[in-house]
C-alpha positions in Angstrom: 17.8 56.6 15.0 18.1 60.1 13.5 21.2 62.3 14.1 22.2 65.8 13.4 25.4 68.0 14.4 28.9 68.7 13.5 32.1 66.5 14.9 35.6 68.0 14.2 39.1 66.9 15.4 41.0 68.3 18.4 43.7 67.0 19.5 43.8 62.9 19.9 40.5 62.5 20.4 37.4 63.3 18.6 35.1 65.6 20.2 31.8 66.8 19.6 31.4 70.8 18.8 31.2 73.5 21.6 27.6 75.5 22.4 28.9 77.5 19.5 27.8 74.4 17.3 24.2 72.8 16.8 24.0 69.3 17.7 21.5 67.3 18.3 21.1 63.3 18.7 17.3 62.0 18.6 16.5 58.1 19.0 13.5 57.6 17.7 10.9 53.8 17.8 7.3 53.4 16.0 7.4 57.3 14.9 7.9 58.9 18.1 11.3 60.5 19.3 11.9 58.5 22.3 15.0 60.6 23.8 16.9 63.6 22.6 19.9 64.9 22.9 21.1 68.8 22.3 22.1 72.6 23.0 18.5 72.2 24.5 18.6 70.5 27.6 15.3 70.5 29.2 14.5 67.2 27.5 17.6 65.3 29.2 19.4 65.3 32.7 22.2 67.1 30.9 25.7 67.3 32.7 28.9 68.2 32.2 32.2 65.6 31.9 34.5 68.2 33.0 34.6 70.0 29.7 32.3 73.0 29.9 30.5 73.2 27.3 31.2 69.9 25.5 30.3 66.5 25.2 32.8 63.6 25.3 32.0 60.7 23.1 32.0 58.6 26.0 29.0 60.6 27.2 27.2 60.3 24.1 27.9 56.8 23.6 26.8 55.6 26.5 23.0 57.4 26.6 23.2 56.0 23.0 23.5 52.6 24.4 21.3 52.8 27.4 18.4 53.9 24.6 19.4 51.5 22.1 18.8 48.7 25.5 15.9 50.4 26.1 14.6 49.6 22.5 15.7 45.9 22.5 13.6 45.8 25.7 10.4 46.2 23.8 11.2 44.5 20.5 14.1 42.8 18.4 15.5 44.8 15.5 13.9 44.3 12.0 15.9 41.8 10.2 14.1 41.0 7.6 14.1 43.3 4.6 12.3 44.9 3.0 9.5 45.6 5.6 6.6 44.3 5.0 3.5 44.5 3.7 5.7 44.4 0.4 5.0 42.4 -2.9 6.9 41.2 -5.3 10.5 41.8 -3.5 13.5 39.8 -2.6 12.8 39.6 1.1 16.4 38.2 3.1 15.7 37.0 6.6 18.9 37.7 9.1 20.2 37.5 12.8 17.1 37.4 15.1 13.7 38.4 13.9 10.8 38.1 16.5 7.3 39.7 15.7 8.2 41.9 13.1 4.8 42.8 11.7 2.5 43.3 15.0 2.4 39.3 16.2 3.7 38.1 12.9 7.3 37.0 12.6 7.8 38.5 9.2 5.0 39.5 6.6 1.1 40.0 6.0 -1.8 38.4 4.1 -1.7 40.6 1.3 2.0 40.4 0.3 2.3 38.9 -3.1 5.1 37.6 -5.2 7.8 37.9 -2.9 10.7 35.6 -2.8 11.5 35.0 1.0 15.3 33.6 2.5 15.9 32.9 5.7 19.6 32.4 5.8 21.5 30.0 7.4 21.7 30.5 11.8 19.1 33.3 11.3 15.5 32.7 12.8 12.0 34.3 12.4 10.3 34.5 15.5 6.2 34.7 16.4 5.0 34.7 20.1 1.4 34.9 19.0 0.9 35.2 15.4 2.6 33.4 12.3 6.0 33.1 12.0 5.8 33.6 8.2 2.6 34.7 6.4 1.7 36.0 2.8 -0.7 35.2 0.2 1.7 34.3 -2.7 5.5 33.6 -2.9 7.9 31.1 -2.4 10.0 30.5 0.7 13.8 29.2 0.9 14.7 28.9 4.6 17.8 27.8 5.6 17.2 28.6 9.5 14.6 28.5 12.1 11.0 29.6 11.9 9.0 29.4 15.0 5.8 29.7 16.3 4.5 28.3 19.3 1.0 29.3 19.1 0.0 29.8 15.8 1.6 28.3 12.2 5.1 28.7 11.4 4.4 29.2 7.4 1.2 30.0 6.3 0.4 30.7 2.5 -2.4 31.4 0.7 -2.8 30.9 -3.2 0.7 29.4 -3.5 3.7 28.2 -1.7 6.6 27.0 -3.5 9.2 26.0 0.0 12.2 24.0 0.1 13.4 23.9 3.8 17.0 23.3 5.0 16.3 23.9 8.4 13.6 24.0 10.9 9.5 25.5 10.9 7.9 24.3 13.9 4.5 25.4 14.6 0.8 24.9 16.2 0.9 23.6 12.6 3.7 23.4 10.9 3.4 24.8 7.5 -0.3 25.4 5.9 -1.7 26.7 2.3 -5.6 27.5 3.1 -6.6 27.6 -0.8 -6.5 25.3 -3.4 -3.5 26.8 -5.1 -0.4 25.0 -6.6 1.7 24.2 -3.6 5.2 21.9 -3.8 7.2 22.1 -0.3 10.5 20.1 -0.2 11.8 19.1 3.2 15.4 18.2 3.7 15.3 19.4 7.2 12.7 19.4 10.5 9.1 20.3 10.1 7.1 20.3 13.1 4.0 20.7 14.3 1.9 20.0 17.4 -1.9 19.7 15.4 -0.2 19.1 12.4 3.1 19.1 10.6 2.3 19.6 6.7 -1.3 20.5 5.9 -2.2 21.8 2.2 -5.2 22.1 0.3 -5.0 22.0 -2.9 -5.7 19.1 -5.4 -2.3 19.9 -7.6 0.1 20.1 -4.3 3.3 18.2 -4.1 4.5 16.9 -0.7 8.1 16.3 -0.6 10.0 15.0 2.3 13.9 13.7 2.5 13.8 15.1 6.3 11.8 14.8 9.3 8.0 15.7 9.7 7.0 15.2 12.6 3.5 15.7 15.3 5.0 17.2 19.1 1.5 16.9 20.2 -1.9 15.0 20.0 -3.1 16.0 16.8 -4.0 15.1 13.3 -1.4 14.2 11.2 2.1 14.7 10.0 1.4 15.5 6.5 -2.3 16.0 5.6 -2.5 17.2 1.4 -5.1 17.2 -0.7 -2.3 16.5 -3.5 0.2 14.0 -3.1 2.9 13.4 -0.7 6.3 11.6 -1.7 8.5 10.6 1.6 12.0 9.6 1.5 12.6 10.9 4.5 11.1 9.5 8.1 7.0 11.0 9.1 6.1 11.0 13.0 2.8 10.9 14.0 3.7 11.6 17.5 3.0 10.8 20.7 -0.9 10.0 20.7 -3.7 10.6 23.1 -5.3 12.5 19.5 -6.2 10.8 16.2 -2.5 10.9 15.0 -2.2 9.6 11.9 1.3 9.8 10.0 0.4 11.2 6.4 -2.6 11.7 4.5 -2.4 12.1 0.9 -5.9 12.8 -1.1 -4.4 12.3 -4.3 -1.5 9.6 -3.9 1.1 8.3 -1.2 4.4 6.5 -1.9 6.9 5.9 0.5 10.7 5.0 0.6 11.8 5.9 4.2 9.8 5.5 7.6 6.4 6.5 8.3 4.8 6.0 12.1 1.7 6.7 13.0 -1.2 6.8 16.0 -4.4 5.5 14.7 -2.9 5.0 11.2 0.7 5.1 9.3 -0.7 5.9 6.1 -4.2 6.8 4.8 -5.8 8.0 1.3 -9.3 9.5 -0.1 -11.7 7.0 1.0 -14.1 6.7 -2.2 -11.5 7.3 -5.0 -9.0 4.9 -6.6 -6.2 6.2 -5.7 -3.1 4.6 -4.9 -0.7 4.2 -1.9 2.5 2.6 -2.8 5.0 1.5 -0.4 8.7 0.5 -0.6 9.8 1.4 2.8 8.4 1.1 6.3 4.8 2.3 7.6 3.6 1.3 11.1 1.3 2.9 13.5 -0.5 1.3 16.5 -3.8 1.1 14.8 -3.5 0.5 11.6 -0.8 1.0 9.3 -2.2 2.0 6.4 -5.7 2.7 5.8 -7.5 2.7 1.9 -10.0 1.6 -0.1 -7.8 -0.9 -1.4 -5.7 0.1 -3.9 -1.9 -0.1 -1.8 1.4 -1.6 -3.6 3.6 -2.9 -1.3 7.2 -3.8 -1.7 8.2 -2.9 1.6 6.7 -3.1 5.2 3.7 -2.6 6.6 2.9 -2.9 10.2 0.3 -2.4 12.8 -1.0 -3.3 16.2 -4.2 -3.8 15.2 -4.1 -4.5 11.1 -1.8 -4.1 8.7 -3.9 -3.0 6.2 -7.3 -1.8 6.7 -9.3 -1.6 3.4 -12.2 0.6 4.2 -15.3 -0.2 2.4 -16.1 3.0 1.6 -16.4 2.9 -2.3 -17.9 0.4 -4.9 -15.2 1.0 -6.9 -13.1 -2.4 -7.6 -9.5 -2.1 -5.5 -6.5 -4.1 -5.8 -3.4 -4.7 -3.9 -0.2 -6.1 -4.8 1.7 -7.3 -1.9 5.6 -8.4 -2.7 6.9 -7.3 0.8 5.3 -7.8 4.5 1.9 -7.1 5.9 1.3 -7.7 9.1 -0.9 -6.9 12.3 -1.5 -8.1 16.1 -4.8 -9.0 15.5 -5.4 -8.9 11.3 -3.0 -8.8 8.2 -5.4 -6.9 6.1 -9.5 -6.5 7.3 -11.8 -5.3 4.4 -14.5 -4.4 5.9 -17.2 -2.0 5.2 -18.0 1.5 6.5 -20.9 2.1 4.7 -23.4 0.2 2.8 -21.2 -0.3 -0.1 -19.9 -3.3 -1.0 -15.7 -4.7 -1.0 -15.0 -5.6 -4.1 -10.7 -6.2 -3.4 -8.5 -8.1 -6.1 -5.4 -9.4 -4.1 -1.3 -10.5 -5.6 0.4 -11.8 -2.9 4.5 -13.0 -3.3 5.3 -11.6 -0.1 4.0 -12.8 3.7 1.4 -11.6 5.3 0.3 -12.5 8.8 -2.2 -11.5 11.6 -2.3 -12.9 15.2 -5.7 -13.8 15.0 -6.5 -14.0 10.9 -3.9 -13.5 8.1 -7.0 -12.1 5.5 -10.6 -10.7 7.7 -13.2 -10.0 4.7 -16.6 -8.5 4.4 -17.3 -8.6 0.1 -16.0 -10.0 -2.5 -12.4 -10.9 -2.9 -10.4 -12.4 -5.3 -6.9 -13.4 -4.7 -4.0 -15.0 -5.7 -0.9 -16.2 -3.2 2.2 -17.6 -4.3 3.9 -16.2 -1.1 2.4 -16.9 2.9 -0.6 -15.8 4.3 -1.5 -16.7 8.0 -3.0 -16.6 11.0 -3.3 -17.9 14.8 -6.7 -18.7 13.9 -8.0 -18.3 10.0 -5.7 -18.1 7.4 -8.3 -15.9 5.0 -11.9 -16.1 6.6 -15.0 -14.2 5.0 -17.2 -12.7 7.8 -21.3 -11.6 6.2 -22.2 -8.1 6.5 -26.2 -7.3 5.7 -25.4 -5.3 2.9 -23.7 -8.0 0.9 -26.0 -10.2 -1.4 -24.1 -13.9 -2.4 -20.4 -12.6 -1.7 -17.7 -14.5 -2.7 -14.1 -15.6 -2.6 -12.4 -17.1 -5.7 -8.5 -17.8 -4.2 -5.7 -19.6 -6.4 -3.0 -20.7 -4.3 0.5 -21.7 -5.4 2.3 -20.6 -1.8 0.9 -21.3 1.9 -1.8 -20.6 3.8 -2.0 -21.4 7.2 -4.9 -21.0 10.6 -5.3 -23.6 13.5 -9.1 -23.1 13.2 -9.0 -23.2 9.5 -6.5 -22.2 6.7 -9.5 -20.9 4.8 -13.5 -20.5 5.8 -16.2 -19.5 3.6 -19.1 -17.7 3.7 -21.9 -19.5 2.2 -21.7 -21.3 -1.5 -20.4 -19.7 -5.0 -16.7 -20.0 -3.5 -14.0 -21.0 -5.6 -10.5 -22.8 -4.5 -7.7 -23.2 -7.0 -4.7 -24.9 -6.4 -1.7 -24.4 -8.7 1.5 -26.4 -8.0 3.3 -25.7 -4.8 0.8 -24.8 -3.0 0.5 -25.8 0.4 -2.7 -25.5 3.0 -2.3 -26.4 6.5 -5.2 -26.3 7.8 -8.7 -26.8 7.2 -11.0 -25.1 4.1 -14.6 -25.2 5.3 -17.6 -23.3 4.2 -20.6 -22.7 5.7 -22.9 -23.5 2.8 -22.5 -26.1 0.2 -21.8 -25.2 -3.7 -18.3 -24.8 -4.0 -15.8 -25.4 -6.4 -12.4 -27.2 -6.0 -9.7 -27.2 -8.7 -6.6 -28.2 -9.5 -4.9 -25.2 -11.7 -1.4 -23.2 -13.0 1.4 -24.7 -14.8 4.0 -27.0 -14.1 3.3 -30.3 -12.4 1.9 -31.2 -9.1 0.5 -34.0 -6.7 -2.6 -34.3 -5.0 -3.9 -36.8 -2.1 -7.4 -37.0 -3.2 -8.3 -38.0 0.0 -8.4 -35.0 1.7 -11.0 -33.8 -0.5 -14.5 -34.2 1.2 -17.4 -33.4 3.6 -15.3 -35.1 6.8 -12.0 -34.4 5.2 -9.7 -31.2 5.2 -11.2 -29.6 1.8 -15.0 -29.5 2.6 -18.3 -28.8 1.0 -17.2 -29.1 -2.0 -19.1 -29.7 -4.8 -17.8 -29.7 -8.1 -14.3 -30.7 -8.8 -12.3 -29.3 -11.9 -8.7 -29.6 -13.2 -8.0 -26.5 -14.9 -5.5 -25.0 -17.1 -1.6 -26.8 -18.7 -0.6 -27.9 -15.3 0.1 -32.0 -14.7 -1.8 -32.9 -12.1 -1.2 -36.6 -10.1 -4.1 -37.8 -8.0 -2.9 -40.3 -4.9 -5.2 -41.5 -2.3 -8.6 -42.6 -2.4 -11.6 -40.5 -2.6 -14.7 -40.0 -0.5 -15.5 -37.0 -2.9 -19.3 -37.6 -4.5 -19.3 -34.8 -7.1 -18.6 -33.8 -10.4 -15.0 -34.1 -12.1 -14.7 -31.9 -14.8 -11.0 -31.5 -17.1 -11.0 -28.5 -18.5 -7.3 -28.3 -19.3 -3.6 -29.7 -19.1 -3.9 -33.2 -17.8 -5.0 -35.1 -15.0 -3.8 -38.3 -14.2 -5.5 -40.7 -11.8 -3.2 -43.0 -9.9 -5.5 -43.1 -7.0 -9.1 -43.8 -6.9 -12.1 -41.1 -8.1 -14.9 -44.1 -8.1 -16.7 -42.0 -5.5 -17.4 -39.2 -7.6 -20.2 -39.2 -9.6 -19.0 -38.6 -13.3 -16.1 -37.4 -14.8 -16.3 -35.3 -17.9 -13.0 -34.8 -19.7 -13.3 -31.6 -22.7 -11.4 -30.5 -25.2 -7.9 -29.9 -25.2 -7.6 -31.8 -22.0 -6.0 -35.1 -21.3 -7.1 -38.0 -18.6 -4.6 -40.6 -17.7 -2.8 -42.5 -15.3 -3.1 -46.4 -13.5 -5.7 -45.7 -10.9 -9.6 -45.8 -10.7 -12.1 -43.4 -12.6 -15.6 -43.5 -12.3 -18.5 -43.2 -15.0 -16.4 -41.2 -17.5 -17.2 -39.1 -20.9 -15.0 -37.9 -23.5 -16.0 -34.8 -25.5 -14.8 -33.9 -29.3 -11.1 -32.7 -28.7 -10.8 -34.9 -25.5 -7.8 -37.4 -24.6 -7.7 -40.8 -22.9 -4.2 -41.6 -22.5 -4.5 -44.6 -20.0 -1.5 -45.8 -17.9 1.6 -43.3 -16.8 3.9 -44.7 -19.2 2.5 -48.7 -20.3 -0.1 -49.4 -17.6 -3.7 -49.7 -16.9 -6.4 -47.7 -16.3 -10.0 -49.1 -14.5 -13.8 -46.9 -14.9 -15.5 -48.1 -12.4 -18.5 -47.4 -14.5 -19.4 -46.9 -18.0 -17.0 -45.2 -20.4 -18.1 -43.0 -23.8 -16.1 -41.6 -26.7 -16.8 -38.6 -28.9 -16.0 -39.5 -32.2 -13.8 -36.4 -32.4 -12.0 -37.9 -29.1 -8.9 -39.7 -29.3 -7.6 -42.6 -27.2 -3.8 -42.3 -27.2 -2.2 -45.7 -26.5 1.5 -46.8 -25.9 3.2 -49.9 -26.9 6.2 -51.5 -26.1 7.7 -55.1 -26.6 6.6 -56.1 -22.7 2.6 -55.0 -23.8 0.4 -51.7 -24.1 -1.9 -49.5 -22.6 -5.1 -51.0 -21.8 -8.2 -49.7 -20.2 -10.7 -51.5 -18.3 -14.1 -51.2 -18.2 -16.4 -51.9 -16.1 -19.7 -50.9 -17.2 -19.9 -50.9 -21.4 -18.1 -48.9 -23.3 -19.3 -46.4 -26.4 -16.6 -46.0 -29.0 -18.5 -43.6 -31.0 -15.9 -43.6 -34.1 -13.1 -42.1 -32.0 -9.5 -42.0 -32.9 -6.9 -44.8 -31.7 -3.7 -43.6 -32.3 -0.4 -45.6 -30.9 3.2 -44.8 -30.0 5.5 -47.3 -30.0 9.1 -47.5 -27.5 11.5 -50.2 -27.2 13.3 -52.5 -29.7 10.6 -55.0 -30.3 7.1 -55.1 -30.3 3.7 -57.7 -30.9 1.4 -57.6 -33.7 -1.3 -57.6 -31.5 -2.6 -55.9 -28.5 -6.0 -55.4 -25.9 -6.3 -51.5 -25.1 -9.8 -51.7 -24.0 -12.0 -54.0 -22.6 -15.3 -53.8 -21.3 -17.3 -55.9 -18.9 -21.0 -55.0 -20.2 -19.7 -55.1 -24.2 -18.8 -52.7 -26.7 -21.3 -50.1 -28.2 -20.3 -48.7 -31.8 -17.9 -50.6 -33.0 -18.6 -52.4 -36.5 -19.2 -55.9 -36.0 -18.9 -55.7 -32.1 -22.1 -57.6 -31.2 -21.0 -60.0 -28.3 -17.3 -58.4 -28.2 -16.3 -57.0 -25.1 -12.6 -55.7 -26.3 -10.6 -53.8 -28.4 -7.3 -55.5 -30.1 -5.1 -53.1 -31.6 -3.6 -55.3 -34.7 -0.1 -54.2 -35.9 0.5 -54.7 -39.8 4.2 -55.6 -40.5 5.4 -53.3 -43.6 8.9 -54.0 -45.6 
């Protein structure tokens, strides 16, 4: 609005000059003079107050507010200055902006540079275009940017953005190249197709607020970069794909992420690494990756927990300390492509699935010291064609529970390890032969032996091995016909292994206890310590000494350690070395006896034992 004249005093009130005076008021919009006021009154309806001559300033102000009401008709007033296209400015966003730049809120595709506020109770308005739009800059808003139909922030190259207050958008905020992006949200981003959507491999997702899908879309956050949330991610209503957030590079989570078809996702053939520590759920599934998720928090979906997506050969690994869990499976690995799973698991935490706690296609390996269960399978390894001899290799030191079977394998090659506390309910079947059982980890444990066979709950079995420093006690009686291999710590028989075929004990492990052994060999660096403290120990079959083994016997004043042989026994020059307990002892004692003689002892022709004779010294 442009005005020209002269104003003078008389009297109390001001009046504008006489027809001896120039004066004109002209109210101009987009360039043209829209009305005009003057000593030339063919443009207006002039007439006279009552002064002739003159007008009041009650005159003037009024047309001046009937055109300014004429103007707001068409558009709001530019609030945000400077006017763009502009670059490099300090652009402050006040009162009510609504399609400043054609169907733009505020500001074009080629304004560079320019540092953008939108203060506090002010808004930035588009009814068809962008709300804000440039190609570099940084954005600070602090109010309410809106588009309905288009996005509310769209950069190009870069977009620095920290948000106090609200964008909500066909999408919510966008960068369409690959710059450097990092947007902070402490307040409300929204979006129908999408909330957060960048592209470039170097962005930084930030969210302490609310992101959020109003439609059915894509997802709440979708970056090529990665996305950090401390704040709570809505994947909205459904009917669409919905997912909560995407991030190409990396996803970690502290606060709450819901989603549609999944909470959480990742690049599909990359490494890269979801880690949660607060909630993600969706009705699909809740997270979706290769594999490689760290989980301290919870994870839950209607259909899986975790879906590990076969779609790269790379080797993935998850690390579960928290909760995993879906209504039909706790975590499915299965393949997308013709590339096989190849998914290391750590599991302290639970994870459950109402039909199968662990659904695999590939090749896992896993260790569980916390719960993993289903209605039906506990862990159960499904073929896919692709696949040639997958297996499983599981050590268990927590539970693992399914009313069909706790654990079923896929053909033969499978391994089951068994540290102490562990606990299977359930059977573990396979459905080929050419498995291994063992007995594993530290500490000390007890097993019924008698669950270990074709008919029994551990089946198809066939090679038995105690592994590792644990103590392991045997109880019950075998129907096992395989190998017995110990490989380390010790294993101690009070039961009865004369159903297996032969037991080899190597070095640095130790074979004890009172029960019954079959056929048995001692390598170089071996132990036979028979009896649990002073006892006896049978081989229902022959028995054989390295001569770098050593048979470890215990003495007391009531007798010693003695083992009985059944078959013959081959001494092979090994070591006999003796503790002694109690007050008093004998000077002579039987530690071995066998029933088909003694081979390799000096002198032993016709002896069938072995007299340990005690040598008083002063």
């Amino acid at each position: 609005m442009s005005r020209s004249g002269l104003i003078r005093k008389r009297g109390p009130a001001e009046r504008f000059s006489d027809r001896r005076h120039r004066f004109d008021i002209t109210v101009s919009y987009a360039g043209k003079d829209v009305v005009r006021y003057g000593d030339d009154c063919t443009s207006v309806n002039c007439r006279d107050d009552g002064k002739l001559g003159m007008f009041s300033r009650t005159a003037v102000t009024a047309l001046l507010a009937a055109s300014i009401v004429m103007l707001a008709a068409g558009s709001a007033w530019a609030v945000c200055t400077p006017a763009s296209p502009v670059n490099n400015a300090a652009v402050t966003c006040t009162g009510a902006t609504a399609d400043q730049n054609g169907i733009d809120g505020y500001g074009s595709a080629t304004d560079t540079g320019n540092v953008i506020t939108v203060e506090a109770g002010a808004s930035v308005t588009a009814t068809g275009g962008r709300g804000l739009v440039f190609d570099t800059g940084s954005v600070a808003n602090h109010g309410s940017i809106v588009s309905p139909n288009n996005d509310g922030i769209r950069g190009g190259n870069s977009l620095p953005l920290t948000n106090y207050g609200s964008i909500t958008g066909l999408q919510g905020v966008v960068t369409d190249r690959p710059g450097a992006a990092t947007i902070v949200n402490y307040g409300l981003i929204d979006g129908i197709v999408r909330g957060v959507r960048t592209l470039g491999a170097d962005n930084l997702v930030i969210n302490h607020g609310t992101i959020r899908l109003s439609g059915a879309g894509f997802a709440a956050v979708t970056t090529v970069g990665t996305f950090i949330n401390y704040g709570e991610v809505d994947g909205g209503p459904g009917g669409g794909s919905n997912s909560g957030a995407f991030g190409a590079r990396g996803l970690t989570n502290y606060g709450v992420i819901r989603g549609q078809e999944s909470g959480a996702s990742t690049q599909l053939n990359s490494s890269v690494i979801i880690a949660n520590f607060g909630t993600i759920t969706a009705v699909g599934n809740a997270i979706r990756s290769p594999g490689n998720v760290l989980n301290a928090g919870t994870v839950m979906g209607n259909h899986a927990g975790l879906l590990v997506d076969g779609h790269s050969a790379l080797p993935q690994r998850t690390e579960n300390s928290g909760t995993i869990s879906g209504g039909t499976y706790g975590i499915e690995a299965v393949t997308f492509s013709n590339l096989a799973i190849n998914l290391a698991l750590a599991n302290s935490g639970a994870i459950s699935g109402g039909n199968t706690g662990i659904r695999i296609q590939g090749n896992l390996t896993a260790t569980n010291s916390g719960t993993i269960a289903g209605g039906s399978y506990g862990i159960q390894h499904v073929p896919f064609g692709v696949f040639v001899n997958p297996h499983l290799n599981i050590t268990n030191s927590g539970t693992i529970s399914g009313s069909v079977a706790a654990i079923e394998f896929l053909g033969g090659g499978n391994t089951l390890t068994l540290a102490p506390g562990s606990i299977i309910n359930g059977l573990v079947q396979a459905t080929a032969g050419g498995n291994t059982f063992q007995l594993g980890g530290s500490g000390a444990g007890t097993f019924d032996i008698s669950t270990l066979g074709d008919t029994a709950q551990y089946r198809r079995f066939a090679t038995f091995n105690k592994v590792e420093s644990s103590v392991w006690t045997l109880t019950g009686v075998a129907s096992y016909g395989g190998d017995v291999n110990v490989n380390g710590g010790t294993l101690l028989v009070n039961g009865s292994l004369a159903s297996a075929s032969t037991m080899f004990v190597n070095a640095g492990a130790t074979l004890g206890g009172s029960g019954t052994l079959p056929s048995t060999i001692l390598g170089g660096g071996a132990t036979l310590a028979a009896g649990n403290s002073v006892g006896t120990l049978t081989v229902q079959g022959d028995l054989a000494f390295d001569a770098a083994a050593t048979y470890l016997v215990e003495v007391d004043s009531t007798g010693s350690d003695r083992t009985n042989v059944v078959g013959s026994a081959t001494l092979g020059g090994a070591t006999v070395t003796a503790s002694f307990t109690g007050s008093s002892i004998a000077n002579r004692y039987t530690i071995l006896r066998a029933a088909n003689g003694l081979i390799g002892l000096r002198h032993a022709d016709g002896q069938r034992a072995v007299r340990l004779h005690i040598q008083p010294q002063l």
